[in-house]
N, C-alpha and C positions, 0 to 999 in steps of 0.2 A: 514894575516888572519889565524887566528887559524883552525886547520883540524880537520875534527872528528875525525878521529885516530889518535893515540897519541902513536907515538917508545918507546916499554921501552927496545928493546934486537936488538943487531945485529945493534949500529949502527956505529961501524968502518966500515962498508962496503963501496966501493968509490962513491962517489955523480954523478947522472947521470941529465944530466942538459933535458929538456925538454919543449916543451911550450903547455898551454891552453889556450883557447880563446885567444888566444894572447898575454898572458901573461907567463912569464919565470915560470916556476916551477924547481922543483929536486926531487930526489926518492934515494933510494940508487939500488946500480948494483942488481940483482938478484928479484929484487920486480916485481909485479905482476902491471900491470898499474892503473889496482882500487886500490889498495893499496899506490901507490905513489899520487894518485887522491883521496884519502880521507885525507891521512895525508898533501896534500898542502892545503886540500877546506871543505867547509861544506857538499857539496853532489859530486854525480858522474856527474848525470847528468841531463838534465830538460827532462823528458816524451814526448813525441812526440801527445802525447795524451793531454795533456793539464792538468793534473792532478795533477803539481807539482815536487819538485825534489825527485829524486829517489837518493837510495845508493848502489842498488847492494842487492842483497837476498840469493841465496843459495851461496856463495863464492866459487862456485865448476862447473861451465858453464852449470848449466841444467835447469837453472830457465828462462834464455831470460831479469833478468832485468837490465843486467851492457852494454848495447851495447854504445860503444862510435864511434867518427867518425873521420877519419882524413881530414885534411884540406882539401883536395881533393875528400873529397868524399865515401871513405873507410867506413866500418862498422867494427870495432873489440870485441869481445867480451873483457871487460877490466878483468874480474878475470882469463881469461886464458892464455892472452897475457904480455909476459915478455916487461917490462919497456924497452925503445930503446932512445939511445941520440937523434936519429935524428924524434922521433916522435914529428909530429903536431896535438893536438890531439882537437876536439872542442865536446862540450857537449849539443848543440841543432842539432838535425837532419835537414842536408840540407835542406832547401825549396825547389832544383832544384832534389831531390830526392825523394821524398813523397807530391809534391804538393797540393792533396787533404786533408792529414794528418796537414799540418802548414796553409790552409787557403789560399792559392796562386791561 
């Protein structure tokens, strides 16, 4: 799958393995996690709202639209949060989190 972002600088930096929804992705070290999440995918992530997928808005954490979740449950802001090997990252909010929000 082609990403919306597209590396033109910095990319000897060393590859940082990661997984979404279940699926393997990569970033390089020092990336931002919406950043390595746009350049794997087309969006960040699906709205909790039901409105569609989102990408992330002010790149600077004051806006509230780049929240991602880890497997477990986790809320991270992804423009703030530095790319981590051992993240599991998923892009619909928990149902066991927001039950009212997903329809449960």
């Amino acid at each position: 799958m082609q990403g919306r972002f597209l590396r033109l600088a910095e990319t000897e930096r060393p590859t940082v393995q990661f997984v979404v929804d279940g699926r393997r992705a990569q970033g390089l070290e020092g990336d931002t996690l919406l950043v390595a999440l746009m350049c794997a995918g087309a969006h960040l992530r699906e709205s909790e709202f039901g409105d569609g997928p989102r990408a992330g808005f002010c790149l600077m954490g004051a806006c509230q639209d780049c929240w991602v979740w880890t497997d477990d449950g986790r809320r991270l802001r992804a423009c703030t949060t530095t790319l981590q090997a051992d993240h599991r990252i998923v892009t619909r909010q928990p149902a066991s989190r927001w039950p009212h929000v997903n329809g449960v």
